[in-house]
PAZAZA-703487 format. One record per residue (C-alpha): residue number from 1; residue in one letter; x, y, z. Coordinates in steps of 0.05 Angstrom, whole numbers, plus 5000, padded with zeros to 4 digits. Each point is the difference from the previous one (the first is absolute). Layout:
N
NODE	i	aa	east	north	up
NODE	NUM	A	X	Y	Z
...
This chain:
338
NODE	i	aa	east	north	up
NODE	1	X	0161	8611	5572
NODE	2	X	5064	5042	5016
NODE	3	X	5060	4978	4951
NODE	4	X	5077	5011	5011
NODE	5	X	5031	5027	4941
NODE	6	X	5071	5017	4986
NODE	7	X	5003	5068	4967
NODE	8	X	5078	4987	4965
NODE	9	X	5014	5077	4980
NODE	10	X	4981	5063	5049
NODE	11	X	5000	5046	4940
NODE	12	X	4940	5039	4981
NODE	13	X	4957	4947	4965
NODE	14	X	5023	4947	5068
NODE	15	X	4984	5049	5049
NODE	16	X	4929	5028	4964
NODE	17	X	4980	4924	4984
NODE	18	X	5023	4985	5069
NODE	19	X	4956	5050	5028
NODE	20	X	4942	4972	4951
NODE	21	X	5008	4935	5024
NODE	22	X	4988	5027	5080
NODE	23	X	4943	5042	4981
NODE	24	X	4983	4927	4983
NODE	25	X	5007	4965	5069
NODE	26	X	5050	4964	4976
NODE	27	X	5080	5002	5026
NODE	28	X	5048	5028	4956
NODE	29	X	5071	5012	5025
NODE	30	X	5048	5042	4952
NODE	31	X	5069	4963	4993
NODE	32	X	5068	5046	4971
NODE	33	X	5068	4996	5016
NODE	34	X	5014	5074	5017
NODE	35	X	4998	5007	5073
NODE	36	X	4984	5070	4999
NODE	37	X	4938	4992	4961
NODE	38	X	4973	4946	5042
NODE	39	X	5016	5041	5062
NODE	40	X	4956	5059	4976
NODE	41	X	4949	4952	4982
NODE	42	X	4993	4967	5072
NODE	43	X	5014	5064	5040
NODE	44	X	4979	5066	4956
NODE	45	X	4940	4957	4963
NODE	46	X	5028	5033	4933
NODE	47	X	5031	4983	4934
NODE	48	X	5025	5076	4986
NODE	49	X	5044	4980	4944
NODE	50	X	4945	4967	4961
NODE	51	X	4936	5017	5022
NODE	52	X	5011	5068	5044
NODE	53	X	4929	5011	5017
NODE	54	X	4980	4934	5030
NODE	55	X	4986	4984	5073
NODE	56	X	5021	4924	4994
NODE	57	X	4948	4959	5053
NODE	58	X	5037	4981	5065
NODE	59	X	4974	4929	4979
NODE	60	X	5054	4999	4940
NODE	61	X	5051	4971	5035
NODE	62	X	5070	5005	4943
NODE	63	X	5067	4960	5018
NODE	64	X	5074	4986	4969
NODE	65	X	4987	4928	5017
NODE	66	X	4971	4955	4946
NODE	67	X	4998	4944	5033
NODE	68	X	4949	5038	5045
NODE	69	X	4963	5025	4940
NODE	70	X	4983	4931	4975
NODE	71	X	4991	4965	5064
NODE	72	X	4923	4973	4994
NODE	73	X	4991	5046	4937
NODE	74	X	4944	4971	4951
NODE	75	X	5015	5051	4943
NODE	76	X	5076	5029	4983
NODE	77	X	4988	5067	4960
NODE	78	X	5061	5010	4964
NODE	79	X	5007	5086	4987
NODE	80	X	5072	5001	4983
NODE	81	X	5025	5025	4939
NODE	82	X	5016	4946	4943
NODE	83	X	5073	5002	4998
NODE	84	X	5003	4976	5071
NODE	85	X	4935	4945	4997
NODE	86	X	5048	4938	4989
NODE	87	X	5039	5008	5058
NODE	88	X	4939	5021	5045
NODE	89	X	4966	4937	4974
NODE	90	X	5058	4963	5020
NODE	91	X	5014	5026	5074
NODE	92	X	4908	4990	5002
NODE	93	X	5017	4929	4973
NODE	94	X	5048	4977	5047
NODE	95	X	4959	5024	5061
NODE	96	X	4931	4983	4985
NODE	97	X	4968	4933	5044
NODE	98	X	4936	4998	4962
NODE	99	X	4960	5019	4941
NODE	100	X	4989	5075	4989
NODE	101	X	4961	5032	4938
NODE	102	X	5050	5041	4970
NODE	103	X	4978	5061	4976
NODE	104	X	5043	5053	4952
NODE	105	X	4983	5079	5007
NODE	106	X	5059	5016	4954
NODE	107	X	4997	5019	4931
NODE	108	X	5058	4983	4950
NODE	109	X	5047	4952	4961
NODE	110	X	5069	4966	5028
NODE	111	X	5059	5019	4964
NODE	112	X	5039	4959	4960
NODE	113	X	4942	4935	5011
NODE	114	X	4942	5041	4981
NODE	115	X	4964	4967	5047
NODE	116	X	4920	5026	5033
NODE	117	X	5003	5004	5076
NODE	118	X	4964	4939	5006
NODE	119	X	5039	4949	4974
NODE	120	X	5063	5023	5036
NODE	121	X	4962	4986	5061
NODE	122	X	4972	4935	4969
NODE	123	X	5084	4989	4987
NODE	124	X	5021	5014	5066
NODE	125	X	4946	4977	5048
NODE	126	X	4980	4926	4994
NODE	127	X	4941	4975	4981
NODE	128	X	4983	4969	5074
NODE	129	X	5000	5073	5031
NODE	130	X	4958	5032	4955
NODE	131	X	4937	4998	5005
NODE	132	X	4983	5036	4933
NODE	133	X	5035	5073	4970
NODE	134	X	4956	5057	4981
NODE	135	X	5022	5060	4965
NODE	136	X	4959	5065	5042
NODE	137	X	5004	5058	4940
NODE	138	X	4956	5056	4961
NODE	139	X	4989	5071	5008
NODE	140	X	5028	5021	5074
NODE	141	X	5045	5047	5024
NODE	142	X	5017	4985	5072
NODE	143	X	4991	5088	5021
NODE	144	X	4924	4981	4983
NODE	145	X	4986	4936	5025
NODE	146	X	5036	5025	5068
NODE	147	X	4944	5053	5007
NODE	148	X	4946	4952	4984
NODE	149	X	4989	5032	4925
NODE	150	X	4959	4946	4954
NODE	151	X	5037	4951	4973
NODE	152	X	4993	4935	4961
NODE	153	X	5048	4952	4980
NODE	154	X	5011	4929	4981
NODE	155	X	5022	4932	5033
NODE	156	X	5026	4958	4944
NODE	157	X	5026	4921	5013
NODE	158	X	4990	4942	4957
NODE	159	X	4976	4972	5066
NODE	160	X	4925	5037	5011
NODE	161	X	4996	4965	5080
NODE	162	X	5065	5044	5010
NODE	163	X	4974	5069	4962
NODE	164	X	4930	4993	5035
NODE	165	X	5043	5005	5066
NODE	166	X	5039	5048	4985
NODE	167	X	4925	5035	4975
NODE	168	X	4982	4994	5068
NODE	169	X	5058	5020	5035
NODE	170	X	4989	5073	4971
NODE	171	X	4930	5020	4986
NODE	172	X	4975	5048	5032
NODE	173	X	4957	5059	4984
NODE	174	X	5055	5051	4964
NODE	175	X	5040	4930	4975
NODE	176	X	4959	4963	4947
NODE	177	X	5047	4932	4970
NODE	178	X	4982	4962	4939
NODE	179	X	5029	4932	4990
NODE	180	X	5029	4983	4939
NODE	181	X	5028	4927	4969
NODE	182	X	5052	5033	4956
NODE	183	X	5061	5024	5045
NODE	184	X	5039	4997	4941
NODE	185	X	4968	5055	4968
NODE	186	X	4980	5041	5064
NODE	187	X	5088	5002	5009
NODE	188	X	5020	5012	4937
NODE	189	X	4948	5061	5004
NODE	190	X	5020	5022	5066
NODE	191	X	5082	4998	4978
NODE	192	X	4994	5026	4926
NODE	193	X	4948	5064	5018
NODE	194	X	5065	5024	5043
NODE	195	X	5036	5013	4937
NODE	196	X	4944	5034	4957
NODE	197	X	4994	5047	5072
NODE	198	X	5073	5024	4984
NODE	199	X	4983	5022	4941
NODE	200	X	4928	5034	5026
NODE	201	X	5055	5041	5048
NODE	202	X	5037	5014	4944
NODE	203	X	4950	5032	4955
NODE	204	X	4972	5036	5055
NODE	205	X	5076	5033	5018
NODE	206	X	5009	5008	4926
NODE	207	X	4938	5049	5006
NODE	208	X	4948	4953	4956
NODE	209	X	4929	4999	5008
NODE	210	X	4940	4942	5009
NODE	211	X	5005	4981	4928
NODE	212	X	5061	4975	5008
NODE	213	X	4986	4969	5071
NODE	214	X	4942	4966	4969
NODE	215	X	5038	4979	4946
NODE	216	X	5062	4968	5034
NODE	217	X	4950	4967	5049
NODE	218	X	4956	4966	4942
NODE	219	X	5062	4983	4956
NODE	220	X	5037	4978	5065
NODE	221	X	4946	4958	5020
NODE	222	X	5003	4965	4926
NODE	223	X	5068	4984	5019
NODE	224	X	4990	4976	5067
NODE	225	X	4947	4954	4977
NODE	226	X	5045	4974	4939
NODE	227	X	5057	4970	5047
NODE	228	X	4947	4973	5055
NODE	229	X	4961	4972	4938
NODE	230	X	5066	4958	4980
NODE	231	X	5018	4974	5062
NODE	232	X	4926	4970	5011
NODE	233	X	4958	5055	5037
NODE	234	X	4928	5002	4983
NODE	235	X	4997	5074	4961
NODE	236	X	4932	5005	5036
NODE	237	X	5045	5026	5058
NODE	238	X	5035	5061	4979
NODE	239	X	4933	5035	4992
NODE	240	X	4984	4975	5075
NODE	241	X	5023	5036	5064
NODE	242	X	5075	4977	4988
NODE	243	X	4998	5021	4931
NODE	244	X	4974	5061	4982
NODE	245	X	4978	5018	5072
NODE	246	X	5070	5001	5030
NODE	247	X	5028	5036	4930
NODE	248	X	4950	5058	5008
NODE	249	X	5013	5011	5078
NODE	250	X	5083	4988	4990
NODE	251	X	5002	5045	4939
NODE	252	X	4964	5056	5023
NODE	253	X	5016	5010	5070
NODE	254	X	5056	5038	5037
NODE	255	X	4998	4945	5049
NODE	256	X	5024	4959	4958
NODE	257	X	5081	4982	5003
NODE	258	X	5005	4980	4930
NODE	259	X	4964	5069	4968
NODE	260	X	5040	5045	5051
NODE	261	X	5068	4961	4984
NODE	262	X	4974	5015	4913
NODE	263	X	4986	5069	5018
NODE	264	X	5062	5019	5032
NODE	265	X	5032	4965	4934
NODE	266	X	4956	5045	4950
NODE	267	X	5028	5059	5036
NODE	268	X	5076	4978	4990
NODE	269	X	5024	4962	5057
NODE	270	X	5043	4938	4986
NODE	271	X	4971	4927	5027
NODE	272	X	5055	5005	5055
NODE	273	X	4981	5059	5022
NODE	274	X	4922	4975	5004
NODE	275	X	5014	4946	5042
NODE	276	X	5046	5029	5036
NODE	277	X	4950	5058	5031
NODE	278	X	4937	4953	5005
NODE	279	X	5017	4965	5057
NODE	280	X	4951	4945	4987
NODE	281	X	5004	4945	4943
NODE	282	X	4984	5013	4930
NODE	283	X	4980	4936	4972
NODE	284	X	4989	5018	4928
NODE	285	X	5063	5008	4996
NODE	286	X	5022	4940	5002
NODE	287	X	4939	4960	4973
NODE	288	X	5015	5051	4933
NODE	289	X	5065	4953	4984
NODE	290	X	4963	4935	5022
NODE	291	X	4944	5019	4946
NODE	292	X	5047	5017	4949
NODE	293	X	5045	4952	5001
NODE	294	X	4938	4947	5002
NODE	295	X	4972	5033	4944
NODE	296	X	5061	4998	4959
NODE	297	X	4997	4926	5013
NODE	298	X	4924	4981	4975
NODE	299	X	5009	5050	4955
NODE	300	X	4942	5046	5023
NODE	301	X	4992	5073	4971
NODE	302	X	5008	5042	5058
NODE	303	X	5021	5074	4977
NODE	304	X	4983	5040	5068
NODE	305	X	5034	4951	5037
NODE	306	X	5058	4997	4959
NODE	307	X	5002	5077	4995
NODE	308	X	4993	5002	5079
NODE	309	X	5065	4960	4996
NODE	310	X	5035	5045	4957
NODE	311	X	4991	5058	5041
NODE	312	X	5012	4969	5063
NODE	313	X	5061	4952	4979
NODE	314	X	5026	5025	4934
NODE	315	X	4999	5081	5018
NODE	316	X	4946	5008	4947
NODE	317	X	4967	5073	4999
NODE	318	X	4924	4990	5022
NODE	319	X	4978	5050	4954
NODE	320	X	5038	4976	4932
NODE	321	X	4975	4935	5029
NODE	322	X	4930	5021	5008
NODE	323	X	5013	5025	4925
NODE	324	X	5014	4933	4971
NODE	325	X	4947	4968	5040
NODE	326	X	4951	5043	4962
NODE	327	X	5036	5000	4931
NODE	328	X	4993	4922	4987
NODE	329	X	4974	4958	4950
NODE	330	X	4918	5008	5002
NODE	331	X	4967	4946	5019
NODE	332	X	4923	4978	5013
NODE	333	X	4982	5009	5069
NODE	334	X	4947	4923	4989
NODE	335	X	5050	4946	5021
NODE	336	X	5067	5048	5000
NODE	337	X	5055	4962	5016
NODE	338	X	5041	5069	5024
Protein backbone atom coordinates (compact mmCIF):
# COMPACT_ATOMS: atom_id res chain seq x y z
CA UNK A 1 0.00 0.00 0.00
CA UNK A 2 1.41 3.43 -1.16
CA UNK A 3 2.20 5.74 2.02
CA UNK A 4 2.59 9.67 2.09
CA UNK A 5 5.57 10.63 3.86
CA UNK A 6 6.92 14.03 4.64
CA UNK A 7 10.61 14.06 3.92
CA UNK A 8 11.40 17.46 6.47
CA UNK A 9 15.13 18.21 5.06
CA UNK A 10 16.07 18.03 1.09
CA UNK A 11 19.71 17.58 2.02
CA UNK A 12 21.63 14.61 0.89
CA UNK A 13 20.45 11.93 3.36
CA UNK A 14 16.36 13.60 2.64
CA UNK A 15 16.76 13.52 -0.88
CA UNK A 16 18.73 9.77 -1.13
CA UNK A 17 16.11 8.32 1.57
CA UNK A 18 13.54 10.12 -0.40
CA UNK A 19 14.50 8.49 -3.47
CA UNK A 20 14.65 5.05 -1.36
CA UNK A 21 11.38 5.44 -0.19
CA UNK A 22 10.00 5.82 -4.24
CA UNK A 23 12.05 2.96 -5.40
CA UNK A 24 9.59 1.71 -2.71
CA UNK A 25 6.13 2.65 -4.21
CA UNK A 26 5.60 4.69 -1.69
CA UNK A 27 5.19 8.84 -1.90
CA UNK A 28 7.82 10.84 -0.52
CA UNK A 29 7.76 14.60 -1.07
CA UNK A 30 11.08 16.61 0.01
CA UNK A 31 10.04 19.73 2.16
CA UNK A 32 12.99 22.89 2.57
CA UNK A 33 12.58 26.38 2.86
CA UNK A 34 15.05 27.51 0.11
CA UNK A 35 13.10 28.21 -2.94
CA UNK A 36 15.88 27.72 -5.21
CA UNK A 37 16.50 24.26 -4.09
CA UNK A 38 13.01 23.17 -4.37
CA UNK A 39 12.81 24.77 -7.85
CA UNK A 40 15.71 22.59 -9.14
CA UNK A 41 14.18 19.75 -7.55
CA UNK A 42 10.70 20.03 -9.41
CA UNK A 43 12.05 21.37 -12.73
CA UNK A 44 15.93 20.15 -13.26
CA UNK A 45 15.11 16.65 -11.20
CA UNK A 46 18.55 17.42 -9.31
CA UNK A 47 19.97 18.17 -5.95
CA UNK A 48 23.54 19.56 -7.41
CA UNK A 49 24.57 21.01 -4.19
CA UNK A 50 24.27 17.78 -2.29
CA UNK A 51 24.02 14.96 -4.33
CA UNK A 52 25.42 16.22 -7.99
CA UNK A 53 25.12 12.98 -9.70
CA UNK A 54 21.52 12.10 -9.05
CA UNK A 55 18.64 12.11 -11.55
CA UNK A 56 15.85 12.78 -8.80
CA UNK A 57 12.44 10.68 -10.17
CA UNK A 58 9.89 13.10 -11.69
CA UNK A 59 7.58 11.32 -9.03
CA UNK A 60 9.55 13.31 -6.11
CA UNK A 61 7.53 16.08 -6.01
CA UNK A 62 9.66 18.91 -3.23
CA UNK A 63 7.79 22.19 -2.01
CA UNK A 64 8.41 25.41 0.42
CA UNK A 65 5.04 24.70 1.81
CA UNK A 66 4.77 22.52 4.88
CA UNK A 67 1.55 22.59 5.31
CA UNK A 68 1.54 20.69 1.90
CA UNK A 69 4.18 18.34 3.07
CA UNK A 70 2.15 16.98 5.91
CA UNK A 71 -1.20 17.11 4.42
CA UNK A 72 -2.38 13.18 4.64
CA UNK A 73 1.33 12.27 5.55
CA UNK A 74 1.47 8.90 7.68
CA UNK A 75 5.24 9.20 8.51
CA UNK A 76 7.19 12.83 9.09
CA UNK A 77 11.05 12.08 8.49
CA UNK A 78 12.75 14.74 10.24
CA UNK A 79 16.57 15.23 8.21
CA UNK A 80 17.34 18.58 9.58
CA UNK A 81 20.27 19.23 11.47
CA UNK A 82 19.93 19.20 15.46
CA UNK A 83 20.32 22.76 16.25
CA UNK A 84 17.24 23.57 14.28
CA UNK A 85 14.90 20.16 15.35
CA UNK A 86 12.95 22.14 18.18
CA UNK A 87 11.66 24.69 16.14
CA UNK A 88 10.89 22.29 13.10
CA UNK A 89 9.05 20.12 15.64
CA UNK A 90 7.20 23.03 16.59
CA UNK A 91 6.01 24.55 13.14
CA UNK A 92 5.26 20.09 12.40
CA UNK A 93 3.31 20.34 15.76
CA UNK A 94 1.14 23.08 15.13
CA UNK A 95 0.14 21.81 11.63
CA UNK A 96 -0.33 18.23 11.99
CA UNK A 97 -4.43 16.88 11.97
CA UNK A 98 -3.59 13.38 12.81
CA UNK A 99 -1.20 10.85 14.08
CA UNK A 100 2.06 10.50 12.11
CA UNK A 101 5.06 8.09 13.11
CA UNK A 102 7.79 10.34 13.57
CA UNK A 103 10.86 9.25 12.38
CA UNK A 104 14.56 11.02 13.10
CA UNK A 105 17.42 10.57 10.28
CA UNK A 106 19.65 13.04 12.19
CA UNK A 107 22.48 12.21 14.23
CA UNK A 108 23.53 14.44 17.25
CA UNK A 109 22.95 16.11 20.75
CA UNK A 110 21.00 19.65 21.45
CA UNK A 111 23.05 22.23 22.85
CA UNK A 112 22.75 23.53 26.05
CA UNK A 113 19.66 20.59 26.97
CA UNK A 114 21.64 17.73 25.85
CA UNK A 115 18.80 16.33 24.62
CA UNK A 116 18.54 12.88 21.75
CA UNK A 117 16.42 13.86 18.75
CA UNK A 118 13.69 11.91 19.97
CA UNK A 119 12.61 13.38 22.91
CA UNK A 120 12.66 16.90 21.52
CA UNK A 121 10.14 15.65 19.19
CA UNK A 122 8.37 13.72 22.07
CA UNK A 123 8.62 17.63 23.76
CA UNK A 124 7.26 19.40 21.07
CA UNK A 125 4.68 17.20 19.32
CA UNK A 126 1.88 15.89 21.54
CA UNK A 127 1.28 12.71 22.40
CA UNK A 128 -2.27 12.56 20.30
CA UNK A 129 -0.32 13.14 16.94
CA UNK A 130 2.18 10.74 17.25
CA UNK A 131 1.74 7.71 16.41
CA UNK A 132 5.12 6.33 17.74
CA UNK A 133 9.04 8.00 17.06
CA UNK A 134 11.73 5.88 15.57
CA UNK A 135 15.23 6.77 15.35
CA UNK A 136 16.40 5.49 11.38
CA UNK A 137 20.53 5.27 11.97
CA UNK A 138 23.76 2.94 11.27
CA UNK A 139 26.34 2.74 8.70
CA UNK A 140 25.00 4.96 5.51
CA UNK A 141 26.29 7.62 3.67
CA UNK A 142 23.60 9.15 1.57
CA UNK A 143 26.39 9.24 -2.02
CA UNK A 144 25.91 5.32 -1.62
CA UNK A 145 22.58 4.65 -0.76
CA UNK A 146 21.64 7.22 -3.76
CA UNK A 147 23.32 4.77 -6.26
CA UNK A 148 21.72 1.77 -4.75
CA UNK A 149 25.21 0.55 -2.95
CA UNK A 150 24.30 -2.14 -0.01
CA UNK A 151 23.34 -0.80 2.92
CA UNK A 152 21.92 -1.79 6.28
CA UNK A 153 20.75 0.13 9.02
CA UNK A 154 18.58 0.21 12.03
CA UNK A 155 14.93 1.39 13.05
CA UNK A 156 15.06 1.88 16.74
CA UNK A 157 11.66 2.99 18.92
CA UNK A 158 10.58 1.79 22.21
CA UNK A 159 7.42 1.23 20.25
CA UNK A 160 8.26 -2.17 17.93
CA UNK A 161 4.42 -1.61 15.85
CA UNK A 162 6.15 1.83 14.85
CA UNK A 163 9.90 0.42 13.94
CA UNK A 164 8.35 -2.65 12.07
CA UNK A 165 6.69 0.14 9.86
CA UNK A 166 9.19 2.08 9.39
CA UNK A 167 11.05 -1.71 8.47
CA UNK A 168 8.70 -1.87 5.84
CA UNK A 169 8.64 1.37 4.50
CA UNK A 170 12.39 0.80 3.30
CA UNK A 171 13.35 -2.65 2.52
CA UNK A 172 14.21 -3.37 -0.43
CA UNK A 173 16.87 -5.36 -2.08
CA UNK A 174 20.20 -2.92 -1.66
CA UNK A 175 18.31 -1.47 1.85
CA UNK A 176 18.32 -4.20 4.56
CA UNK A 177 16.65 -2.50 8.28
CA UNK A 178 16.91 -4.17 11.57
CA UNK A 179 14.63 -3.10 14.30
CA UNK A 180 15.92 -2.39 17.50
CA UNK A 181 14.06 -1.68 21.17
CA UNK A 182 16.88 0.56 22.41
CA UNK A 183 16.71 4.09 20.64
CA UNK A 184 18.47 5.34 23.43
CA UNK A 185 21.52 3.63 22.66
CA UNK A 186 21.15 3.53 18.73
CA UNK A 187 21.25 7.91 19.28
CA UNK A 188 23.69 8.28 21.53
CA UNK A 189 25.86 5.99 18.99
CA UNK A 190 24.79 7.75 16.00
CA UNK A 191 25.65 11.54 17.77
CA UNK A 192 28.89 10.55 19.80
CA UNK A 193 30.68 8.43 16.59
CA UNK A 194 30.60 12.16 14.93
CA UNK A 195 33.12 13.29 17.36
CA UNK A 196 35.60 10.21 17.34
CA UNK A 197 35.24 10.86 13.10
CA UNK A 198 36.94 14.36 13.80
CA UNK A 199 39.56 12.99 15.22
CA UNK A 200 39.85 9.87 12.42
CA UNK A 201 40.24 13.24 9.91
CA UNK A 202 42.57 14.50 12.05
CA UNK A 203 45.04 11.68 12.24
CA UNK A 204 44.74 11.06 8.75
CA UNK A 205 45.75 15.05 7.91
CA UNK A 206 48.33 14.74 10.61
CA UNK A 207 49.89 11.99 8.23
CA UNK A 208 49.15 8.80 10.78
CA UNK A 209 48.66 5.45 9.72
CA UNK A 210 45.86 2.39 10.50
CA UNK A 211 47.30 1.77 13.84
CA UNK A 212 46.26 4.77 14.97
CA UNK A 213 42.85 4.71 13.03
CA UNK A 214 42.22 1.44 14.63
CA UNK A 215 43.18 2.60 17.73
CA UNK A 216 41.09 5.89 18.09
CA UNK A 217 38.11 3.83 16.63
CA UNK A 218 38.36 0.95 19.41
CA UNK A 219 39.24 3.42 22.31
CA UNK A 220 36.54 5.82 20.88
CA UNK A 221 34.09 3.28 20.79
CA UNK A 222 34.95 2.47 24.71
CA UNK A 223 33.97 5.93 25.19
CA UNK A 224 30.94 6.07 23.23
CA UNK A 225 29.64 3.07 24.92
CA UNK A 226 30.60 4.49 28.57
CA UNK A 227 28.19 7.66 28.25
CA UNK A 228 25.28 5.56 26.39
CA UNK A 229 25.88 2.90 29.19
CA UNK A 230 25.08 5.75 31.98
CA UNK A 231 22.21 7.17 30.55
CA UNK A 232 20.44 3.58 30.22
CA UNK A 233 21.39 2.13 26.71
CA UNK A 234 21.69 -1.54 26.53
CA UNK A 235 25.83 -1.82 25.76
CA UNK A 236 24.69 -4.72 23.51
CA UNK A 237 24.15 -1.80 20.97
CA UNK A 238 27.30 -0.10 20.29
CA UNK A 239 28.68 -3.30 18.81
CA UNK A 240 25.36 -3.37 16.52
CA UNK A 241 24.95 -1.44 13.25
CA UNK A 242 24.63 1.96 15.20
CA UNK A 243 27.58 1.25 17.22
CA UNK A 244 30.45 0.00 15.77
CA UNK A 245 28.90 -0.22 12.25
CA UNK A 246 28.27 3.49 11.81
CA UNK A 247 31.91 4.26 13.71
CA UNK A 248 33.80 2.14 11.11
CA UNK A 249 31.94 3.64 7.92
CA UNK A 250 32.05 7.54 9.59
CA UNK A 251 35.68 7.16 10.57
CA UNK A 252 37.09 5.85 7.58
CA UNK A 253 35.44 7.41 4.77
CA UNK A 254 36.03 10.69 2.83
CA UNK A 255 32.32 10.88 2.55
CA UNK A 256 32.05 11.47 5.71
CA UNK A 257 31.53 15.35 6.99
CA UNK A 258 32.87 14.81 10.34
CA UNK A 259 36.47 12.96 9.09
CA UNK A 260 36.86 15.62 6.20
CA UNK A 261 36.03 18.64 8.70
CA UNK A 262 39.18 16.50 11.33
CA UNK A 263 41.28 16.26 8.40
CA UNK A 264 41.29 19.69 7.29
CA UNK A 265 42.03 20.39 11.17
CA UNK A 266 45.14 17.90 11.28
CA UNK A 267 46.51 19.89 8.46
CA UNK A 268 46.21 23.42 10.28
CA UNK A 269 43.04 25.02 9.51
CA UNK A 270 41.17 26.72 12.36
CA UNK A 271 37.33 25.31 13.23
CA UNK A 272 36.09 28.62 11.56
CA UNK A 273 37.69 28.16 8.73
CA UNK A 274 36.31 24.30 8.49
CA UNK A 275 32.98 25.22 8.67
CA UNK A 276 33.16 27.97 6.93
CA UNK A 277 34.37 26.06 3.41
CA UNK A 278 32.10 22.87 3.97
CA UNK A 279 29.07 24.19 3.05
CA UNK A 280 27.11 21.42 4.68
CA UNK A 281 26.67 20.79 8.55
CA UNK A 282 29.22 19.34 10.68
CA UNK A 283 27.51 17.82 13.46
CA UNK A 284 30.34 16.60 15.59
CA UNK A 285 31.01 19.67 16.16
CA UNK A 286 28.61 20.53 18.15
CA UNK A 287 27.65 17.09 19.70
CA UNK A 288 31.74 17.31 20.90
CA UNK A 289 30.60 20.10 23.63
CA UNK A 290 27.24 18.30 24.37
CA UNK A 291 29.39 15.10 25.26
CA UNK A 292 31.81 16.89 27.22
CA UNK A 293 30.03 18.91 29.10
CA UNK A 294 27.63 15.68 29.97
CA UNK A 295 30.53 13.87 30.81
CA UNK A 296 31.91 16.39 33.08
CA UNK A 297 28.56 16.12 34.80
CA UNK A 298 28.28 12.05 35.52
CA UNK A 299 31.68 12.20 35.82
CA UNK A 300 32.61 9.82 32.91
CA UNK A 301 36.33 9.38 31.75
CA UNK A 302 36.30 10.55 28.38
CA UNK A 303 39.99 11.63 27.22
CA UNK A 304 39.49 11.68 23.24
CA UNK A 305 36.50 13.52 23.65
CA UNK A 306 37.86 15.93 25.94
CA UNK A 307 41.09 16.23 23.82
CA UNK A 308 38.72 16.74 20.65
CA UNK A 309 37.50 19.70 22.72
CA UNK A 310 40.72 21.17 23.40
CA UNK A 311 41.72 21.37 19.97
CA UNK A 312 38.63 22.52 18.65
CA UNK A 313 37.57 25.07 21.52
CA UNK A 314 40.66 25.73 23.57
CA UNK A 315 43.33 26.18 20.47
CA UNK A 316 45.07 23.02 21.65
CA UNK A 317 47.87 21.66 19.14
CA UNK A 318 46.56 18.18 17.79
CA UNK A 319 49.86 16.78 17.78
CA UNK A 320 51.08 17.86 21.52
CA UNK A 321 47.52 16.69 22.10
CA UNK A 322 47.85 13.43 20.41
CA UNK A 323 51.18 13.39 22.67
CA UNK A 324 49.47 13.49 25.99
CA UNK A 325 46.80 11.22 24.83
CA UNK A 326 49.46 8.59 24.46
CA UNK A 327 51.67 9.61 27.50
CA UNK A 328 48.96 8.84 30.27
CA UNK A 329 48.70 6.86 33.18
CA UNK A 330 48.67 2.93 32.00
CA UNK A 331 45.86 1.29 32.51
CA UNK A 332 44.31 -2.41 31.86
CA UNK A 333 42.54 -2.51 28.76
CA UNK A 334 39.63 -5.50 30.94
CA UNK A 335 37.02 -3.02 32.31
CA UNK A 336 39.13 0.43 31.57
CA UNK A 337 37.37 3.10 32.69
CA UNK A 338 39.50 5.65 30.11
Amino acid sequence: MKTKIAVIGAGSWGTALAKVLEENGHEPILYSNVEEQIKEINEQHTNKTFLPELVISKNIKGTTDLKEALEDAQVVLFVVPTKVTRMVAKQVAELLTDKVILVTASKGLEQQTHKRISTILEEEIPENKRAGVVALSGPSHAEEVAVNDLTTITAASSDMDAAEKIQQLFMNDYMRIYTNKDIVGVEYGAALKNIIALGAGALAGLGYGDNAKAALITRGLAEISRLGIAFGADPLTFIGLSGVGDLIVTCTSIHSRNWQAGNMIGKGHSLDEVLGSMGMVVEGASTVVAAYELAREKNIEMPITEAIYDVLYNNADVRETIVALMNRDPKSEAHSKD
